[in-house]
C-alpha positions in Angstrom: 0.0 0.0 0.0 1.3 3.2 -0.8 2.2 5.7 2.3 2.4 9.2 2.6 6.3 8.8 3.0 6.6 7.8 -0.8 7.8 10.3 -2.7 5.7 11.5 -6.2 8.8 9.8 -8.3 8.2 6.3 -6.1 4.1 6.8 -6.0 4.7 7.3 -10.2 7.0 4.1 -10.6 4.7 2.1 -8.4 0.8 3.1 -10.3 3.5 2.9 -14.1 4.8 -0.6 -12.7 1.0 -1.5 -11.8 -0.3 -0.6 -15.0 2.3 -2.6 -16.9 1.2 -5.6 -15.9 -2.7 -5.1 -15.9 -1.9 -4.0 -19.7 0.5 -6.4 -20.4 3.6 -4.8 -21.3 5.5 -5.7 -17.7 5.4 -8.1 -14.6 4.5 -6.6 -10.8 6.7 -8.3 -8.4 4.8 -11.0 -6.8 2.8 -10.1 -3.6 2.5 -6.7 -4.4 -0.4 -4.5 -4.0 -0.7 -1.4 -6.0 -3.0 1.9 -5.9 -5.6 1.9 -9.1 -8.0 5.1 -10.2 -9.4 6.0 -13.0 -13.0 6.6 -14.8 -16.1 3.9 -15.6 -18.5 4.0 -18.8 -21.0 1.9 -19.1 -24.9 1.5 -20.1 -27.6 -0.1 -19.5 -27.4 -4.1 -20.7 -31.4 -5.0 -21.4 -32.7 -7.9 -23.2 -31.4 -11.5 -23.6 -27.6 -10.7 -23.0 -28.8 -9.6 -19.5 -29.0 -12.8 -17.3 -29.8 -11.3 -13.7 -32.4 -12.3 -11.8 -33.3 -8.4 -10.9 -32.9 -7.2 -14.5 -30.1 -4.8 -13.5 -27.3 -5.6 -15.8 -24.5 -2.8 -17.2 -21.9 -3.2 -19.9 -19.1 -0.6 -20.4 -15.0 0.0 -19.8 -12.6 0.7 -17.0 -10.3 4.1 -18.1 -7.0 4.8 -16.2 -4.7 2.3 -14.3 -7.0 -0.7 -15.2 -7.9 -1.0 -19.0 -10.8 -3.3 -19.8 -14.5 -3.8 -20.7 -17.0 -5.3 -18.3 -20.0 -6.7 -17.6 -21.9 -6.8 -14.4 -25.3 -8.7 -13.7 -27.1 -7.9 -10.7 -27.7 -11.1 -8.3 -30.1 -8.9 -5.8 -31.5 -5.7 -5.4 -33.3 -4.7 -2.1 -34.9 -1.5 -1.4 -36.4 -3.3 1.8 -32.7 -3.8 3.4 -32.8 0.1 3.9 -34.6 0.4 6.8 -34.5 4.7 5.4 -35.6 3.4 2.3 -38.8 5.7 2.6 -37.3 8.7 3.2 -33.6 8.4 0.9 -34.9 6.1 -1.9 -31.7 4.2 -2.1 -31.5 0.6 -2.7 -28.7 -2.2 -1.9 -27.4 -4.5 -4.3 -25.0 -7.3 -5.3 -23.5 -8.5 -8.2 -21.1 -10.2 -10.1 -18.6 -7.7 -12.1 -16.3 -9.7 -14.8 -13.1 -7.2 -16.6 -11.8 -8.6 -19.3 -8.1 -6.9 -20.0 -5.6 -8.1 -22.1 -4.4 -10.2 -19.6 -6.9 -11.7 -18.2 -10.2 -11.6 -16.5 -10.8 -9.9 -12.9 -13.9 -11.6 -11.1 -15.3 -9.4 -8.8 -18.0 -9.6 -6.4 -20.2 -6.0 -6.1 -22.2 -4.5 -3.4 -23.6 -1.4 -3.2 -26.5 1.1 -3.1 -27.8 3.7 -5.5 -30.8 6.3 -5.7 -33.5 4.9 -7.5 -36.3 8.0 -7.1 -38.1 8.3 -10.2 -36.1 10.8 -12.5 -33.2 11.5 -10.3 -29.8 11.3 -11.2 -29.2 7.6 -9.6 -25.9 8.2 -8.0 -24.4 5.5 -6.9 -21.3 4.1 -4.7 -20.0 0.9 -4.7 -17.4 -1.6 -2.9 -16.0 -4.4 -6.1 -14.1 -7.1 -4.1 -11.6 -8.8 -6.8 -12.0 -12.3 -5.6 -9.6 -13.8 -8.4 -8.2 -13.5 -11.8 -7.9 -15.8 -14.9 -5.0 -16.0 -16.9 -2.0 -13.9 -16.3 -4.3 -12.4 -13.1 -4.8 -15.7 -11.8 -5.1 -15.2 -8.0 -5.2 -11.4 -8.1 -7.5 -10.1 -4.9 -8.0 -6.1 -4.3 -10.8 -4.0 -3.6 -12.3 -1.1 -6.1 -14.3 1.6 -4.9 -16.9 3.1 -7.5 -19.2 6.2 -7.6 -21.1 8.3 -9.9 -24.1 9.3 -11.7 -25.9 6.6 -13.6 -28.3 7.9 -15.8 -28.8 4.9 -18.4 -25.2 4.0 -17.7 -22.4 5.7 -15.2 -22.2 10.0 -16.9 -19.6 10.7 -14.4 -18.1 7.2 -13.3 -14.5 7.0 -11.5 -13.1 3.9 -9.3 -10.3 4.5 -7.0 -8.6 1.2 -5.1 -5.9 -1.4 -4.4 -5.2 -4.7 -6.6 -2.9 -7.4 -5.2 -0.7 -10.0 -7.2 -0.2 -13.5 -6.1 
C-alpha cells in the first residue's frame, strides 16, 4: 500500500509498474499491492444478454490504471434492506462484475447502493471485491471503490482502489 512517505517519483513508478502488468507490457513483483484510479462508462445491458435475476445488468469500460471492458449482472436488489428506504430512496445490491483486459479476466463480487427515485440522477457508490483472476491475473485479490451518476449508464463514473498480485 502506498504511504504518505513515498515520494511523487516512487508513488509514479509504483501506479506505471501496476499498469504494466494489468496492460500487459510488464510483470509486478509477486505479492505486491498497487493503488488503481481512474473513470467507468457503461450502459444499461437489457434484453437476452442480461441474465440477472433483478434485470439490472451494465456493460461498459474501466479508463485509467486498469484498461478493460466489463459486464456486471445484478444477483439482488433490495430497497427493503434500507430500513430509510422511505425517506432516501436508495436501494442495496449485489452483483457479479467480470473485466476482461488483455491479460486476463478480474472476477469481482459488487455491493452497493444507489438512488432509485423516479427521474433522479441515480448516484451511486459501490465496494467491487476482486475475488480472483484468470489467466496472467490468476489469484489477483484487491478491492475497487466506484461512484457516480448513472443515468442509463455511469455519466460521471470513476473507481479508486488497491489490486494485489499472487
Amino acid at each position: 500500500m502506498l504511504g504518505r512517505k513515498f515520494s511523487v517519483v516512487a508513488t509514479a513508478s509504483l501506479l506505471t509498474a501496476m499498469t504494466a502488468f494489468i496492460l500487459g507490457n510488464g510483470t509486478a513483483s509477486a505479492g505486491e499491492c498497487q493503488s488503481v484510479r481512474g473513470h467507468i462508462v457503461s450502459r444499461v445491458l437489457t434484453g437476452t444478454d442480461c441474465t440477472s435475476p433483478v434485470g439490472l445488468c451494465t456493460i461498459g469500460r474501466f479508463r485509467g490504471d486498469i484498461r478493460g471492458d466489463f459486464v456486471f449482472t445484478a444477483s439482488s436488489l433490495n430497497p427493503g434492506a434500507n430500513p430509510d428506504f422511505a425517506l432516501t430512496s436508495v436501494a442495496f445490491y449485489t452483483g457479479d462484475l467480470v473485466l476482461h483486459t488483455n491479460d486476463g479476466d478480474l472476477i469481482s463480487k459488487d455491493a452497493g447502493a444507489f438512488n432509485i427515485t423516479p427521474n433522479s440522477n441515480e448516484d451511486f457508490g459501490s465496494v467491487q471485491t476482486i475475488i480472483t483472476g484468470t489467466e496472467e491475473l490468476a489469484g489477483t485479490t484487491g478491492r475497487i471503490r466506484a461512484e457516480g451518476v448513472f443515468i442509463n449508464g455511469c455519466v460521471d463514473c470513476r473507481y479508486r482502489g488497491e489490486i494485489c498480485t499472487p
